[in-house]
C-alpha positions as CSV (number, residue, x, y, z in Angstrom):
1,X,-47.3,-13.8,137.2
2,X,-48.6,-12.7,141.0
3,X,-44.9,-12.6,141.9
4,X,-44.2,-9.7,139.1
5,X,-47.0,-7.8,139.9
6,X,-45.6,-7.8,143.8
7,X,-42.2,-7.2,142.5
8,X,-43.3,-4.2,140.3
9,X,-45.6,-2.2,142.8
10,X,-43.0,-2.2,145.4
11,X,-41.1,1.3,144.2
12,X,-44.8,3.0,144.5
13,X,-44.9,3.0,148.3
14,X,-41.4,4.0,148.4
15,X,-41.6,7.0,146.2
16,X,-44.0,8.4,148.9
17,X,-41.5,7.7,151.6
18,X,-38.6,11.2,150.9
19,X,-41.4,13.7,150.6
20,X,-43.5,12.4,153.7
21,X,-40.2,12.1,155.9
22,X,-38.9,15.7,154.7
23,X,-42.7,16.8,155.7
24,X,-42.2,15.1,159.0
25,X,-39.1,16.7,159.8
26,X,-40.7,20.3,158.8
27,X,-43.5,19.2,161.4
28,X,-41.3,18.6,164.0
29,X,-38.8,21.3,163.7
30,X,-41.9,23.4,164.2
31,X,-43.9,21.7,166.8
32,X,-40.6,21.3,169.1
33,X,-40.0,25.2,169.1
34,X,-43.8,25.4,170.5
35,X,-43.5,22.5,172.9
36,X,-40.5,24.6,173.9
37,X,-42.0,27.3,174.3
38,X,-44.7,25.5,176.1
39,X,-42.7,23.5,178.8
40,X,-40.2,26.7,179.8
41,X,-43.7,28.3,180.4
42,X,-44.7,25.3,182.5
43,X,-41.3,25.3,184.4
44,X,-42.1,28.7,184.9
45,X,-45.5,28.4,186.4
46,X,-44.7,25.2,188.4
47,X,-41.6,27.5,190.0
48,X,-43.9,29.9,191.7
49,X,-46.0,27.1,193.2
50,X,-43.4,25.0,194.5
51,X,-41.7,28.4,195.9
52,X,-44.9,28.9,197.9
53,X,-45.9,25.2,198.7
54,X,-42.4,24.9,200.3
55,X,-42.2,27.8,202.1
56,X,-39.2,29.4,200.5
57,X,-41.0,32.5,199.8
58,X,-42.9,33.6,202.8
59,X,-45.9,35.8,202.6
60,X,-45.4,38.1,205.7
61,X,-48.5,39.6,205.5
62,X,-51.8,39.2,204.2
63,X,-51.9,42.5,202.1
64,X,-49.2,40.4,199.9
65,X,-52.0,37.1,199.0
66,X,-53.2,39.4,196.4
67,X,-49.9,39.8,194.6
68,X,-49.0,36.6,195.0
69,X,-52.3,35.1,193.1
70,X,-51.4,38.1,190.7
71,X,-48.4,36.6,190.1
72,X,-49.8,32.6,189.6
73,X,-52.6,33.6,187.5
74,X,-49.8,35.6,185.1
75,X,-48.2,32.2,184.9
76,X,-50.7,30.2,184.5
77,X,-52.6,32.6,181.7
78,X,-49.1,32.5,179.7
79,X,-48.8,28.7,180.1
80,X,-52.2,28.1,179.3
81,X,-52.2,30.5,176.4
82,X,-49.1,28.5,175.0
83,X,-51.1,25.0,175.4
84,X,-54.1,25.9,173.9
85,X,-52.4,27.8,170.8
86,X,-51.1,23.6,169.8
């Protein structure tokens, strides 16, 4: 009698199984465009550093710092704006 009542309650977990996986695949069609979005804002940021950690862009003079932290702090709101939004 045990052995029926196993036998017969196995279809109930699997009728939750299509709806949860097409729910899952919504989630992560939607989640994917924002992590996305998220690391081409981090490639973004993580450009302007390593442009002036390596010395490919040289600040010539000292006038230009500001515009430089203008520029990092633009990145770096736009990338943090995207994180914090998940």
């Amino acid at each position: 009698m045990a052995d029926f009542a196993l036998f017969a309650a196995q279809p109930f977990p699997l009728m939750f199984m299509p709806p949860l996986a097409f729910i899952a695949l919504l989630l992560e069609k939607k989640l994917g465009k924002d992590y996305e979005d998220i690391s081409d804002k981090n490639a973004a940021l993580t450009k302007v550093i390593e442009e002036n950690i390596t010395g490919v862009r040289t600040v010539k003079a000292f006038s230009a710092e500001s515009l430089e932290m203008k520029k990092f702090d633009e990145k770096n709101e736009a990338y943090d704006n995207a994180r914090q939004w998940i």
